[in-house]
SEKOLSE-696518 format. One record per residue (C-alpha): residue in three letters; x, y, z; residue number from 1. Coordinates in steps of 0.1 Angstrom, whole numbers, plus 2048, in hexadecimal, padded with zeros to 3 digits. Each point is the difference from the previous one (the first is absolute). Layout:
SEKOLSE-696518
<"ALA", <X, Y, Z>, NUM>,
...
end
This chain:
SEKOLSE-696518
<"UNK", <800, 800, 800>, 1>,
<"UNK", <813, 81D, 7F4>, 2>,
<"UNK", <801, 824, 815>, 3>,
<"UNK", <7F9, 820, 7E8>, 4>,
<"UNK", <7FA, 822, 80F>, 5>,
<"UNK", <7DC, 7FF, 7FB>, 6>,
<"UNK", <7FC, 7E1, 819>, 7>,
<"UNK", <81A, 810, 81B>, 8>,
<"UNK", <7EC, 81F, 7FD>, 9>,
<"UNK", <7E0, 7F0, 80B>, 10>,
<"UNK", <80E, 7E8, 81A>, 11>,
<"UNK", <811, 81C, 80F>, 12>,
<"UNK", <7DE, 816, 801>, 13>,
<"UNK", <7EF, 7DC, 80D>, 14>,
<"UNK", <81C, 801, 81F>, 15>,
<"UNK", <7FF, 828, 804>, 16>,
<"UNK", <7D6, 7FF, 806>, 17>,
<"UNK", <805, 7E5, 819>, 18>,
<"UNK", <818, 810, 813>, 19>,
<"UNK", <7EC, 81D, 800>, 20>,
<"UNK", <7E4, 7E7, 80E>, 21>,
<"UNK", <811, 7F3, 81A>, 22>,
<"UNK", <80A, 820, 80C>, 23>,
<"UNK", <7E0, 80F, 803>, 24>,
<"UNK", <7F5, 7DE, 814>, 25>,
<"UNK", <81E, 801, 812>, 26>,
<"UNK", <80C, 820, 809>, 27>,
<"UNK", <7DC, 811, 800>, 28>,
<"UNK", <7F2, 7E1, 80C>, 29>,
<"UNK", <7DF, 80B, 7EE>, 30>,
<"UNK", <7EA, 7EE, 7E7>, 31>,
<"UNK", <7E7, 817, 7FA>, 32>,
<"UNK", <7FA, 802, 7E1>, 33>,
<"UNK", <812, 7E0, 7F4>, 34>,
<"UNK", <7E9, 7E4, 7EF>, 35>,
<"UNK", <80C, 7DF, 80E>, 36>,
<"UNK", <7EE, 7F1, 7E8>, 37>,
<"UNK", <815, 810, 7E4>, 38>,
<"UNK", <81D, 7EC, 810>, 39>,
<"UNK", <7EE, 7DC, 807>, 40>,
<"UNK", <7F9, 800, 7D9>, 41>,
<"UNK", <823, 80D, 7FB>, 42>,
<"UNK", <80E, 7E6, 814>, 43>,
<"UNK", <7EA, 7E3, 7F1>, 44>,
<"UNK", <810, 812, 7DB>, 45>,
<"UNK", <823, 7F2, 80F>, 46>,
<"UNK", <7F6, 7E2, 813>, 47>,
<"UNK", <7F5, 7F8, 7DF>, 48>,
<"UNK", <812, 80C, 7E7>, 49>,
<"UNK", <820, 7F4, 813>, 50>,
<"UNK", <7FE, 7D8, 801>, 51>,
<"UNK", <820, 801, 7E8>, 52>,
<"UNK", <817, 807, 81F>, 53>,
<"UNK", <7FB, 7DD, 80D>, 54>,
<"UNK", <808, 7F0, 7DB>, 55>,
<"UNK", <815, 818, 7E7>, 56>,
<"UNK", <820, 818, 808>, 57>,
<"UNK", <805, 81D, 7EB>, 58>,
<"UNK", <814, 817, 815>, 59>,
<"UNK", <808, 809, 820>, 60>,
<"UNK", <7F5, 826, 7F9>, 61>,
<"UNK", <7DA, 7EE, 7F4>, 62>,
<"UNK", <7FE, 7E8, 822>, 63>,
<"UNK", <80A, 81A, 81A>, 64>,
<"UNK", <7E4, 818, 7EF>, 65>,
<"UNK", <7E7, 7E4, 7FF>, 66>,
<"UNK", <805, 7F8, 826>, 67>,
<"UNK", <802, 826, 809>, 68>,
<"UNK", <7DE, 80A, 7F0>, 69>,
<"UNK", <7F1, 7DF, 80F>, 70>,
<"UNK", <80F, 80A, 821>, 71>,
<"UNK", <7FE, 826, 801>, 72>,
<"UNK", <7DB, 7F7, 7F8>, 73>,
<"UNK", <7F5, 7EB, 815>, 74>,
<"UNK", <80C, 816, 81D>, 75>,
<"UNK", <7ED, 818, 7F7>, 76>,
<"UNK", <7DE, 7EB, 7FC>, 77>,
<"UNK", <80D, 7F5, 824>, 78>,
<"UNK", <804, 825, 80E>, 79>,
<"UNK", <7DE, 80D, 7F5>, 80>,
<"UNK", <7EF, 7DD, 80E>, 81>,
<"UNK", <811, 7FF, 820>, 82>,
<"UNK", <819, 812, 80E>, 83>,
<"UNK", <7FB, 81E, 814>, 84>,
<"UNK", <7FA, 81B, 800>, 85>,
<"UNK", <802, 800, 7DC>, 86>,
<"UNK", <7E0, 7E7, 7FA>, 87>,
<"UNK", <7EF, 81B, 818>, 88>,
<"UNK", <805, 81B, 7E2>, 89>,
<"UNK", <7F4, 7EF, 7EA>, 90>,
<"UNK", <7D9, 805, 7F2>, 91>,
<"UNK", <7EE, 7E3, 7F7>, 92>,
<"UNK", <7E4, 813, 7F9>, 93>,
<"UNK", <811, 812, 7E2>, 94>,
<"UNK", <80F, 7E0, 7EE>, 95>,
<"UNK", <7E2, 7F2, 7F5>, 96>,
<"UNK", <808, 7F0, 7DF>, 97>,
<"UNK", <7F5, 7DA, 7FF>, 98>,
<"UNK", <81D, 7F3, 7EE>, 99>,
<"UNK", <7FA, 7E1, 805>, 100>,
<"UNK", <7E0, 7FF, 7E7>, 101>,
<"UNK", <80D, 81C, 7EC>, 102>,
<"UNK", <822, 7FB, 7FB>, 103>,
<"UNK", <80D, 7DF, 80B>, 104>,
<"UNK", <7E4, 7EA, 7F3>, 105>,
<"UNK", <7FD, 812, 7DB>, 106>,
<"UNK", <827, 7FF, 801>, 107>,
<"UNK", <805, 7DE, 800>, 108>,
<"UNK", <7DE, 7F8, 7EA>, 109>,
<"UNK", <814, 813, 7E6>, 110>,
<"UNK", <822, 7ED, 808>, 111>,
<"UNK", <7F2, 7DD, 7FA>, 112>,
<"UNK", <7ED, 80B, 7DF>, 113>,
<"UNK", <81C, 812, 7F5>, 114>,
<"UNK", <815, 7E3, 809>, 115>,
<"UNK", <7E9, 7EC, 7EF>, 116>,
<"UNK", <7FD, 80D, 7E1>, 117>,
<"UNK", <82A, 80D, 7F9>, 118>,
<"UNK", <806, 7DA, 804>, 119>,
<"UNK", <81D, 80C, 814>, 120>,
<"UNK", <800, 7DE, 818>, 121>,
<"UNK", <801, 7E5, 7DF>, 122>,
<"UNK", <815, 7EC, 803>, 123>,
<"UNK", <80B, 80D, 822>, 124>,
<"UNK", <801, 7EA, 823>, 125>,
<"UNK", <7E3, 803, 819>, 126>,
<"UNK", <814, 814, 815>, 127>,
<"UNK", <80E, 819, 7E7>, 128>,
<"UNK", <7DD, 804, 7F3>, 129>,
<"UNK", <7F5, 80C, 821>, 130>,
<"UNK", <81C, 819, 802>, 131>,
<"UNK", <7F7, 810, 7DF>, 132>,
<"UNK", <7DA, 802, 80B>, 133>,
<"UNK", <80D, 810, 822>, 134>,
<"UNK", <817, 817, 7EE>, 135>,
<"UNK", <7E7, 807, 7E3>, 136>,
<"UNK", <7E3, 807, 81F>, 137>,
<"UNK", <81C, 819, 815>, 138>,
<"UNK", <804, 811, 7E1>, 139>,
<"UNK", <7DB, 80E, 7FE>, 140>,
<"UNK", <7FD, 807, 826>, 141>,
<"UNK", <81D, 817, 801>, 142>,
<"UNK", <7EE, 811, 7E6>, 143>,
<"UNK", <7E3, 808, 817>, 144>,
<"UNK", <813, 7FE, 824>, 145>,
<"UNK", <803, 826, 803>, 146>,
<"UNK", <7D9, 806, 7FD>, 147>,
<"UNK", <7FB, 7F7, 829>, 148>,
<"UNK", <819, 81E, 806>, 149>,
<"UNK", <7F4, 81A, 7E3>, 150>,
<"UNK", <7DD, 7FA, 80E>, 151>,
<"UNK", <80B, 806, 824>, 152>,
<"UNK", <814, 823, 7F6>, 153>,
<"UNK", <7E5, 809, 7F3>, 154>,
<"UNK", <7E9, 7FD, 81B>, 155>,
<"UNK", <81B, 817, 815>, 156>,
<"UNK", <80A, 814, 7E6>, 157>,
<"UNK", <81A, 816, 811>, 158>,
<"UNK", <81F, 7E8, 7FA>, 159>,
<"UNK", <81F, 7FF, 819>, 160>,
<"UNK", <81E, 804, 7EB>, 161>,
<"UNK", <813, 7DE, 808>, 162>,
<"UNK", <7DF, 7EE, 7F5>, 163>,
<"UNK", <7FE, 814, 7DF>, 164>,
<"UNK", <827, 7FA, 7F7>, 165>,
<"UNK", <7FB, 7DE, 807>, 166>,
<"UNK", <7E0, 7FF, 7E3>, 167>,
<"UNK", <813, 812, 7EB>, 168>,
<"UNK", <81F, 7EE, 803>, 169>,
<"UNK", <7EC, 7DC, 7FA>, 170>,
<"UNK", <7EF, 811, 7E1>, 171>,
<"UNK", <823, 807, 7F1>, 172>,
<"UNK", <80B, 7DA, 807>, 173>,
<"UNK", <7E6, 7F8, 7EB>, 174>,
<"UNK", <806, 819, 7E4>, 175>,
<"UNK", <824, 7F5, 801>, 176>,
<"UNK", <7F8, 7DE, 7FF>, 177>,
<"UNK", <7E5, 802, 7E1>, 178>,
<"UNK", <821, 814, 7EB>, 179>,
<"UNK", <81A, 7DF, 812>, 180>,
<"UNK", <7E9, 7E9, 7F0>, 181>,
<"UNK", <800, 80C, 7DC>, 182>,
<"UNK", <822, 80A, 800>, 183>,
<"UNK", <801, 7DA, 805>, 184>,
<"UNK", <7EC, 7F1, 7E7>, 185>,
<"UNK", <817, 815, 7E5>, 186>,
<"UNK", <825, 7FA, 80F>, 187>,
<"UNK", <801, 7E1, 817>, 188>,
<"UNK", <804, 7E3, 7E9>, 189>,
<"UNK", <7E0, 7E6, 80B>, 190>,
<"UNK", <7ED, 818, 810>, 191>,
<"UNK", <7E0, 805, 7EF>, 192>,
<"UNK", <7E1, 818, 7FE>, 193>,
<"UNK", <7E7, 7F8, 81E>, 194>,
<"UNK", <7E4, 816, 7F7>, 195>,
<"UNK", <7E7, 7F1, 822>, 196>,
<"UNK", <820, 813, 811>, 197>,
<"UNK", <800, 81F, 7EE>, 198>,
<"UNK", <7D8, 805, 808>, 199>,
<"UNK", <803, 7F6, 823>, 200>,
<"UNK", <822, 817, 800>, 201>,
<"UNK", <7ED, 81C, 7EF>, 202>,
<"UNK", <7DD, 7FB, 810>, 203>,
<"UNK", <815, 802, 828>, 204>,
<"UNK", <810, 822, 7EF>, 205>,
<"UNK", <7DD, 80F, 7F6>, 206>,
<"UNK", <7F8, 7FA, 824>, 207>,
<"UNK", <81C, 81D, 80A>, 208>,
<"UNK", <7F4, 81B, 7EA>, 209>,
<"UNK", <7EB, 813, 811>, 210>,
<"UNK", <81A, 7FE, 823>, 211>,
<"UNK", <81A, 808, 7EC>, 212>,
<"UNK", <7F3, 820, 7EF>, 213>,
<"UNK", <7F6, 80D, 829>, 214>,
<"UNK", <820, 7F4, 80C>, 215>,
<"UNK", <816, 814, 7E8>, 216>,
<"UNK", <7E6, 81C, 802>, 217>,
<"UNK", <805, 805, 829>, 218>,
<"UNK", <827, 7FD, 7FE>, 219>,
<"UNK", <7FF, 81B, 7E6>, 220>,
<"UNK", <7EB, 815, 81A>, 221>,
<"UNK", <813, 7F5, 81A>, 222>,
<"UNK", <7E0, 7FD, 815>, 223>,
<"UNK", <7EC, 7E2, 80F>, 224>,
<"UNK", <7F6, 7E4, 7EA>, 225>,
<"UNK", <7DF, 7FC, 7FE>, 226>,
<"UNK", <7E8, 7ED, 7E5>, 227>,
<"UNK", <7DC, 809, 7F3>, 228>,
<"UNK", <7E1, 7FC, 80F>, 229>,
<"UNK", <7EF, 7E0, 7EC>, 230>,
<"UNK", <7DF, 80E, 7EE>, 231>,
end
C-alpha cells in the first residue's frame, strides 16, 4: 500500500481532530455538545473495517494507525458512557439520532447487496467473503456516522471552538482521502477505480458543507461560532 501526499494529508487531519477530541474530554472534561453516538458508529466503521490486522501486514505506519483509531475511539465511546464527570456533561437528550435503524441497519443492507451483486467474494474463502461484506458495510456507515453529531450542533447552535476544529478537521480527512483515492487509481499500479468508495467518500464530504462554510465564516470574524436556526 503505497503512501502519497494526499493519503498523509488525510490521516494526519484524521489524528489532528482526535487529538483535539480527547482534549476537549480530557482537559475540559466536558461533553456537551458531543454525540456519542457519532463515535459508537465511528468505532463500529473500524471494528469493522479493520479485521485485516489479524490476517494481512502491510506496514508498520498502516497497523499502528489502525490500532490508534480503534483505541483512541473506543476511549472516547468509554468517556462519554462512563467516566466522570465527563459522562455527567454530556446530553442525552440532544443526541437523539436512532442510528441503529437509520444508519447501521440500511448500511449493512447496502453492503450485502452490494457485495452481492460486484461478485467481489467469487471464488473467495468463507472467511475472506465476510471481510469484504464487513469492509464493503464500514464503507457506507462512515459515510453517514457524522449525521448523530451535525444534528446535535445544530440543536445548540453556538459551537465551542475545540468541537468545531475537530468537525472541520474530520471533514478535510475526508476530502483528502476522496483526492488519495484517485490519485490512486491513475498511478499505483493494481489499484483500480472503486466508484461505491467515491459516492460514500463524496456523499460523507457533502455532509461538511454547510459546517464548513460557518466555520470559515466565524474565524474570518473572529467572533463566536454559531450555526443557523433550522426553519
Amino acid at each position: 500500500m503505497s503512501m502519497n501526499l494526499f493519503r498523509l494529508g488525510g490521516d494526519m487531519c484524521h489524528v489532528v481532530s482526535i487529538i483535539v477530541l480527547l482534549l476537549r474530554l480530557r482537559v475540559a472534561k466536558n461533553a456537551s455538545g458531543i454525540s456519542l453516538r457519532t463515535h459508537e458508529l465511528f468505532l463500529l466503521v473500524f471494528l469493522t473495517r479493520y479485521t485485516d490486522l489479524f490476517t494481512t501486514y502491510y506496514s508498520l505506519y498502516n497497523s499502528v494507525m489502525k490500532v490508534c483509531y480503534i483505541a483512541s475511539t473506543a476511549s472516547i465511546v468509554y468517556a462519554i458512557r462512563g467516566q466522570e464527570p465527563i459522562c455527567s456533561t454530556y446530553d442525552k437528550s440532544q443526541d437523539t439520532f436512532r442510528h441503529l435503524e437509520f444508519a447501521v441497519l440500511p448500511c449493512a443492507v447496502l453492503g450485502l447487496l452490494t457485495h452481492l451483486i460486484s461478485g467481489e467474494g467469487t471464488g473467495l474463502t468463507l472467511f475472506k467473503n465476510i471481510q469484504e461484506l464487513l469492509w464493503m458495510f464500514s464503507i457506507y456507515l462512515e459515510a453517514v456516522a457524522i449525521l448523530p453529531q451535525l444534528i446535535v450542533l445544530q440543536r445548540y447552535r453556538e459551537v465551542e471552538n475545540l468541537t468545531g476544529n475537530y468537525i472541520f478537521f474530520m471533514g478535510a480527512y475526508r476530502a483528502l482521502y476522496i483526492v488519495n483515492w484517485v490519485y490512486r487509481a491513475y498511478y499505483e499500479p493494481g489499484y483500480r477505480h472503486h466508484y461505491v468508495v467515491y459516492f460514500c467518500g463524496v456523499l460523507q464530504t457533502a455532509l461538511y458543507v454547510d459546517f464548513f462554510y460557518y466555520y470559515i465564516m466565524s474565524k474570518r470574524r473572529g467572533g463566536r461560532f454559531s450555526l443557523p436556526t433550522q426553519g
